[in-house]
ROFIMAR-935024 format. One record per residue (C-alpha): residue number from 1; x, y, z. Coordinates in steps of 0.25 Angstrom, whole numbers. Each point is the difference from the previous one (the first is absolute). Layout:
! ROFIMAR-935024
i: NUM | u: X | v: Y | w: Z
...
//
This chain:
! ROFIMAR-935024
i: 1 | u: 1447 | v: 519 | w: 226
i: 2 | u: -5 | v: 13 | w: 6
i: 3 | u: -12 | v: 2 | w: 8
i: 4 | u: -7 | v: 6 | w: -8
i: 5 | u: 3 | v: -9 | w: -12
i: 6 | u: -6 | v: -12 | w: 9
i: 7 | u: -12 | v: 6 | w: 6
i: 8 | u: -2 | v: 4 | w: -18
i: 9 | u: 2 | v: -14 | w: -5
i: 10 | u: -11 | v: -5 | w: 13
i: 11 | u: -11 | v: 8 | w: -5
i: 12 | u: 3 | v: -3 | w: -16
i: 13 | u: -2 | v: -14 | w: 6
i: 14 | u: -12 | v: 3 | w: 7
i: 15 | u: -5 | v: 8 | w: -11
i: 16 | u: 3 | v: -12 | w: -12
i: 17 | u: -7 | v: -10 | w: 11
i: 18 | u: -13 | v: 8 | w: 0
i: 19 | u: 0 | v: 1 | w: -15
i: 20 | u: 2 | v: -13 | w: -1
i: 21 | u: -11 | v: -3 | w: 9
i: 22 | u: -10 | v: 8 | w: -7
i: 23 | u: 2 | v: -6 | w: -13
i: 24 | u: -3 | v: -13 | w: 7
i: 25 | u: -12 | v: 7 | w: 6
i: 26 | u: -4 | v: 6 | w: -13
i: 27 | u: 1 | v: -14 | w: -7
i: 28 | u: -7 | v: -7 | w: 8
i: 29 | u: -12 | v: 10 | w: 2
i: 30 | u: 1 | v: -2 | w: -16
i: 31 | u: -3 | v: -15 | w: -2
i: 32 | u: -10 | v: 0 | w: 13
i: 33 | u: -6 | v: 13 | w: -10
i: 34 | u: -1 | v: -8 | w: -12
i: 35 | u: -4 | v: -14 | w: 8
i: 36 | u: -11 | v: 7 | w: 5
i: 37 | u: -4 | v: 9 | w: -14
i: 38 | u: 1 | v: -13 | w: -8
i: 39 | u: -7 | v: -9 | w: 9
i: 40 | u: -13 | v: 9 | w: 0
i: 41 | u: 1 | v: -1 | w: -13
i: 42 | u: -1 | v: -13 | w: -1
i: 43 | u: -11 | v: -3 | w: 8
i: 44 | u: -7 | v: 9 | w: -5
i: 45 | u: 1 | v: -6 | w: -14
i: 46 | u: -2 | v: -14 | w: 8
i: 47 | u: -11 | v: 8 | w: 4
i: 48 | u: -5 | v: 3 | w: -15
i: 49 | u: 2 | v: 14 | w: 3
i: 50 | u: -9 | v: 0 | w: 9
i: 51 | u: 6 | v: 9 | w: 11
i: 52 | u: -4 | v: 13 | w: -4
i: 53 | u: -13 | v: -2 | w: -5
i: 54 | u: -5 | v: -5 | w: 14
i: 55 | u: 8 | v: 10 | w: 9
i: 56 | u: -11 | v: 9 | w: -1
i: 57 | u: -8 | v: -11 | w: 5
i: 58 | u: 7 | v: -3 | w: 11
i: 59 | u: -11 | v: 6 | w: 12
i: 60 | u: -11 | v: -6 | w: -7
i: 61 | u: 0 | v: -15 | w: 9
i: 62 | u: 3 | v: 9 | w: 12
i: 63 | u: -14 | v: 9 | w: -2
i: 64 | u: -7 | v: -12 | w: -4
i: 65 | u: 3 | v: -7 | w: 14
i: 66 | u: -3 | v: 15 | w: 6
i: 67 | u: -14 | v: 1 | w: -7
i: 68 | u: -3 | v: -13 | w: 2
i: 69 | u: 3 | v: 0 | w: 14
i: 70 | u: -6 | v: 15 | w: 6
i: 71 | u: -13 | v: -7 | w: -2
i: 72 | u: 1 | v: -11 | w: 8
i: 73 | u: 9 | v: 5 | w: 12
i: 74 | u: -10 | v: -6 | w: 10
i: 75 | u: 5 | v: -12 | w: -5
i: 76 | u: 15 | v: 0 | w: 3
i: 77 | u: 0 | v: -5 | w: 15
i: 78 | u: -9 | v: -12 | w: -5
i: 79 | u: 14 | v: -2 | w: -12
i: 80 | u: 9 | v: 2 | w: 11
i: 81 | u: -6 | v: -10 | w: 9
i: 82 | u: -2 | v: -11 | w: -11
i: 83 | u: 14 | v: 1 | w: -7
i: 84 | u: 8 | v: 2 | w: 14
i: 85 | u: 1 | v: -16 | w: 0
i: 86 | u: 7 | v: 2 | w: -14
i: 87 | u: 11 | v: 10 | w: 7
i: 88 | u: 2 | v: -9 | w: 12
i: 89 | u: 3 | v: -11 | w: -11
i: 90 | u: 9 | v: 9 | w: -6
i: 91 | u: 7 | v: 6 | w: 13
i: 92 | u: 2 | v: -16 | w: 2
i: 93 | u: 4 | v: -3 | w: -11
i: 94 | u: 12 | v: 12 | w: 1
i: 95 | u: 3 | v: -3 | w: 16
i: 96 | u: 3 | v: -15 | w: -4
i: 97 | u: 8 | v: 0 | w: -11
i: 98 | u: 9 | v: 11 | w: 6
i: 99 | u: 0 | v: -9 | w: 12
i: 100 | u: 4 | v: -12 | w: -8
i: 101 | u: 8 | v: 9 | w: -9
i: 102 | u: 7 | v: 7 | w: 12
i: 103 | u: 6 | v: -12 | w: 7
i: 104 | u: 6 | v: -6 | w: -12
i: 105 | u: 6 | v: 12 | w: -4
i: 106 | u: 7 | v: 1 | w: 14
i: 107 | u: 6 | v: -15 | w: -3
i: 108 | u: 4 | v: 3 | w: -13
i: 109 | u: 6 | v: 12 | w: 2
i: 110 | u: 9 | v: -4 | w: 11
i: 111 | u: 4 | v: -11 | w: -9
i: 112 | u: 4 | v: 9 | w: -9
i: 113 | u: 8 | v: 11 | w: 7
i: 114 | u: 15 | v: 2 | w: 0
i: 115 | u: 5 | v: -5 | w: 13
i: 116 | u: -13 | v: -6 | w: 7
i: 117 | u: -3 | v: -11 | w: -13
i: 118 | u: 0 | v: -14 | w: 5
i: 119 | u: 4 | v: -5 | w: -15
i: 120 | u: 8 | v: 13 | w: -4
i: 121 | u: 5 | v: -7 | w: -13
i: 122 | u: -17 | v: -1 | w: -3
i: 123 | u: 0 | v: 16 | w: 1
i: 124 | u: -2 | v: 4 | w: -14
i: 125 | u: -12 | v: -12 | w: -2
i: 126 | u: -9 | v: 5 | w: 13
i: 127 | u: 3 | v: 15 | w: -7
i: 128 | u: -5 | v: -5 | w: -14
i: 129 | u: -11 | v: -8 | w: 8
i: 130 | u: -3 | v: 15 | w: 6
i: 131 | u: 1 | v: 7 | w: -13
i: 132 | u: -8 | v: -11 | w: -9
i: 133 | u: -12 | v: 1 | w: 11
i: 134 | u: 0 | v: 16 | w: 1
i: 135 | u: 2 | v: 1 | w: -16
i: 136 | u: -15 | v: -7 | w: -2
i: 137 | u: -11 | v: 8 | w: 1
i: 138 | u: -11 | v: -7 | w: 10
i: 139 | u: -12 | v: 1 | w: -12
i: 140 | u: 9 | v: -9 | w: -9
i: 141 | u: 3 | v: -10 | w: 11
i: 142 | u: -16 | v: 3 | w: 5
i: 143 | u: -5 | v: -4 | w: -12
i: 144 | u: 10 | v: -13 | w: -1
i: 145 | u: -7 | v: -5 | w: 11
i: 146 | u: -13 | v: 3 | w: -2
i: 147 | u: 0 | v: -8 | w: -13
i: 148 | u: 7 | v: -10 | w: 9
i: 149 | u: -8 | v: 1 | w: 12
i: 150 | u: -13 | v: 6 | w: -6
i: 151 | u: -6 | v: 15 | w: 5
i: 152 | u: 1 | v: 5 | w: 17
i: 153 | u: 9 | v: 6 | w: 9
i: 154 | u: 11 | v: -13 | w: 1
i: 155 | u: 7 | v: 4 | w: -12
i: 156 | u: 1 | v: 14 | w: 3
i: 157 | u: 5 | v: -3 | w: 15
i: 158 | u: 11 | v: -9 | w: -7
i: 159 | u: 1 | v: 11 | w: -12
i: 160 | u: 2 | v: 12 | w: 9
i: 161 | u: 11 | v: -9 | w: 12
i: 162 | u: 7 | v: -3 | w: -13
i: 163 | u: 3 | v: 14 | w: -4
i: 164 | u: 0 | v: 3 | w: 15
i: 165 | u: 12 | v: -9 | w: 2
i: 166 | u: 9 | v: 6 | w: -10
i: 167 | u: -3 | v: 15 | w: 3
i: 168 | u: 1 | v: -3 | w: 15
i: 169 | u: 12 | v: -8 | w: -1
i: 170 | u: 10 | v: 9 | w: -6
i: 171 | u: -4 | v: 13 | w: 10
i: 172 | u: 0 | v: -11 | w: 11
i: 173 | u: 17 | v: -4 | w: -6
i: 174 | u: 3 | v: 13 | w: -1
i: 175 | u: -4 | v: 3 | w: 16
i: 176 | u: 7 | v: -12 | w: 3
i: 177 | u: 12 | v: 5 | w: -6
i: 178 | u: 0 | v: 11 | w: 11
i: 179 | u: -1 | v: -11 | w: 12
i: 180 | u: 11 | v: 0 | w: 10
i: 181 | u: 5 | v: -13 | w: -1
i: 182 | u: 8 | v: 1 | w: 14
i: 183 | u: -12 | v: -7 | w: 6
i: 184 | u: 1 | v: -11 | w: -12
i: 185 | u: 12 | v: -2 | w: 3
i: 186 | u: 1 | v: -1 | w: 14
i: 187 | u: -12 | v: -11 | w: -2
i: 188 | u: 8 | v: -7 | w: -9
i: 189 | u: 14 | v: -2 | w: 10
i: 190 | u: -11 | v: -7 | w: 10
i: 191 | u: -6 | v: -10 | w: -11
i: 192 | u: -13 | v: 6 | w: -4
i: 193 | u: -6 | v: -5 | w: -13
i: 194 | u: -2 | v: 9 | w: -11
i: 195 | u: -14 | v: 2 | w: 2
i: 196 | u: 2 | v: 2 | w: 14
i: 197 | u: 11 | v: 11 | w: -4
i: 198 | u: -11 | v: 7 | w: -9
i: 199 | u: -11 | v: -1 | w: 10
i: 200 | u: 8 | v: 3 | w: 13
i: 201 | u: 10 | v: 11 | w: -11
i: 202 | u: -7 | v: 5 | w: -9
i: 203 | u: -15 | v: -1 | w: 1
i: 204 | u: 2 | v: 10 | w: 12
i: 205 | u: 7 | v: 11 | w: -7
i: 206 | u: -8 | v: 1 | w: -13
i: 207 | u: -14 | v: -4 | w: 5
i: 208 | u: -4 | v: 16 | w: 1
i: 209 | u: 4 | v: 1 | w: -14
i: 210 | u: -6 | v: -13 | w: -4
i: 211 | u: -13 | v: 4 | w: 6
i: 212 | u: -2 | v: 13 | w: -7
i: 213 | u: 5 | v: -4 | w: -14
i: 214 | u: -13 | v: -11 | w: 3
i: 215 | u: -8 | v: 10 | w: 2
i: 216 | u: 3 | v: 7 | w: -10
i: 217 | u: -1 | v: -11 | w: -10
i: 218 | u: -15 | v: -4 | w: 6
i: 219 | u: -5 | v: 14 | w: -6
i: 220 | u: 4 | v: -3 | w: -12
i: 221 | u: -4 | v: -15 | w: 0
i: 222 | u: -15 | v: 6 | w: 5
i: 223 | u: 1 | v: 7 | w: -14
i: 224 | u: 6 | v: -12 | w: -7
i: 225 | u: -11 | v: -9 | w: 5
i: 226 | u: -11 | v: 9 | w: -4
i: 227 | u: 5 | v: 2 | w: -15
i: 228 | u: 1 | v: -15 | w: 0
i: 229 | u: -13 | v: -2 | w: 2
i: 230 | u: -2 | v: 5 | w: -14
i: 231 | u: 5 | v: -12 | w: -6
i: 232 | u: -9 | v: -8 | w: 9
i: 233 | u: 8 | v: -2 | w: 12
i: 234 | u: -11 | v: 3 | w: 9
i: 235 | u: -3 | v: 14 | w: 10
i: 236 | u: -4 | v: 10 | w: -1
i: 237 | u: 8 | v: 4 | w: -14
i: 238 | u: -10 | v: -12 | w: -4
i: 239 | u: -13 | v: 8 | w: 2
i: 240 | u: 6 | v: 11 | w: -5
i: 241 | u: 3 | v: -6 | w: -14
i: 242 | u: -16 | v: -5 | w: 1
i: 243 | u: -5 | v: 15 | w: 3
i: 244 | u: 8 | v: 7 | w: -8
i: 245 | u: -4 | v: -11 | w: -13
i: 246 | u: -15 | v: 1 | w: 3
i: 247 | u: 0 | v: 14 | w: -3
i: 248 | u: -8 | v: 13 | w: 1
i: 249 | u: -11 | v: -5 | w: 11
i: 250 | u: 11 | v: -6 | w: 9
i: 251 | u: 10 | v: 9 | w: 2
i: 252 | u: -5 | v: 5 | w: 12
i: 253 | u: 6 | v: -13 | w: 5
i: 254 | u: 13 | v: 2 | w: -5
i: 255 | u: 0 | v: 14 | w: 7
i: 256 | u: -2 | v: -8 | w: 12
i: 257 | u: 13 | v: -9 | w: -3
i: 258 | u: 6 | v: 11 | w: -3
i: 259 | u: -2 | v: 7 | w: 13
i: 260 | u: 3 | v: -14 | w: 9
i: 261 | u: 13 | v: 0 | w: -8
i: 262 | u: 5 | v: 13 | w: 2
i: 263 | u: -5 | v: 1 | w: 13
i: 264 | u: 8 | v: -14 | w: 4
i: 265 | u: 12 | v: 4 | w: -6
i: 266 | u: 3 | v: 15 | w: 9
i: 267 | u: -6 | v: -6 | w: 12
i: 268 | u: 12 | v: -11 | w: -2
i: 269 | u: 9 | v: 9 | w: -7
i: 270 | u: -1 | v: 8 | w: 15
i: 271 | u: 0 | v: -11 | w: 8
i: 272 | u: 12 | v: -6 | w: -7
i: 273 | u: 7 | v: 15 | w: 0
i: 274 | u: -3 | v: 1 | w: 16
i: 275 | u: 7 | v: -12 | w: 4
i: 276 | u: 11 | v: 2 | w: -9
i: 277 | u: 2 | v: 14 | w: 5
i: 278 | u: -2 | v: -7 | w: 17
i: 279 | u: 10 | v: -11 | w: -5
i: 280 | u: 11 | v: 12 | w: -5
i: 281 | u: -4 | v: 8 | w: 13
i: 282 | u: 3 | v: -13 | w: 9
i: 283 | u: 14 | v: -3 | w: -7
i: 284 | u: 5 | v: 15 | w: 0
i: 285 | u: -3 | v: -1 | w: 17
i: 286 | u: 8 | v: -13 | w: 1
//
């Protein structure tokens, strides 16, 4: 074979991979096309058809807060004031079940990596463990325990470091999988335990990582915790769902939540993002 002839049958390859890779393309932006087109369509009919007819009203709730609340602006620092306890309740709730969320996602997702698992035949049950708690959404198990334990923020503290450990624990696996496991080893050859050969190992190398996914996962739990109180879990999602029922005459106190909300979620959305940004700074020196 010449050449020629190689170099020809290399780009008939390349050319028959291509086509083949954008019929795959094309199929599956297909099916994702008609998921999506027929599950409008049933919603809306679940919806009794209801979509279309209320999209023109769709700025009418946001104009009623406005107008209700460009009358009584002198009284937003007096909101502000009495619903900031509600936000620190929530901001509690979202630090402590990413705590408690955080830490048990660092055991079970060294107990389930590849290599560092103290039962590695027990691999594929703290996976499933991981994927089970991930797959529920906190309201479901929110509103399980508050029919259990009754309206406040213990069931969404448990609710939110439930979902907390499974999300947290398969980014936290798949860091672990990128530990050198030099240090493990050396640790194993003098007699260290496994949990020392994870703390002394491990928990050094991946703590950056470790610190940062946290973070980013308290930002959502801050939104979590307050779309909990909804249900009745408490915060300040609570006395938004009691503002918002009450109606026109009270909805300048929902524009106060409002701005308490999205005032707390930047100003820890730029905290978090500044120390994330230090910690990347730090490691790139070392």
């Amino acid at each position: 074979m010449t050449h020629t002839d190689a170099s020809f049958d290399t780009r008939a390859h390349y050319m028959a991979l291509m086509a083949r890779k954008r019929l795959y393309g094309g199929l599956v932006l297909t099916v994702f096309v008609a998921l999506m087109v027929s599950g409008f369509m049933l919603a809306d009919d679940r919806n009794a058809g209801g979509f279309w007819s209320g999209l023109p009203q769709i700025l009418d709730f946001p104009a009623s807060v406005i107008d209700d609340t460009l009358p009584k602006l002198d009284r937003l620092p007096g909101h502000v004031v009495r619903y900031f306890p509600a936000l620190l309740e929530t901001v509690n709730i979202a630090a402590v079940s990413t705590l408690i969320g955080a830490l048990l996602a660092m055991v079970i997702s060294l107990l389930s990596t590849r290599g560092l698992a103290r039962w590695p035949r027990l691999i594929p049950l703290f996976r499933r463990i991981m994927d089970i708690l991930r797959a529920v959404p906190e309201i479901v198990i929110a509103l399980v325990l508050i029919f259990v334990l009754g309206g406040g923020p213990v069931p969404a503290m448990i609710a939110i470091a439930f979902h907390t450990v499974g999300a947290l624990g398969k980014l936290f696996s798949e860091v672990n999988e990128n530990a050198d496991l030099k240090p493990v080893e050396g640790l194993q050859s003098v007699g260290a335990t496994w949990l020392q050969r994870m703390w002394l190992g491990v928990v050094p190398q991946v703590s950056p990582n470790y610190f940062s996914y946290a973070l980013l996962r308290f930002e959502i739990n801050i939104r979590a915790s307050a779309i909990l109180g909804f249900v009745g879990a408490g915060g300040i999602g609570y006395e938004l769902r009691n503002a918002m029922a009450w109606g026109q005459g009270r909805f300048d106190e929902a524009a106060a939540i409002f701005l308490l909300l999205f005032g707390s979620i930047v100003i820890f959305d730029q905290l978090s993002s500044h120390v994330r940004n230090a910690m990347i700074a730090k490691k790139g020196t070392h």
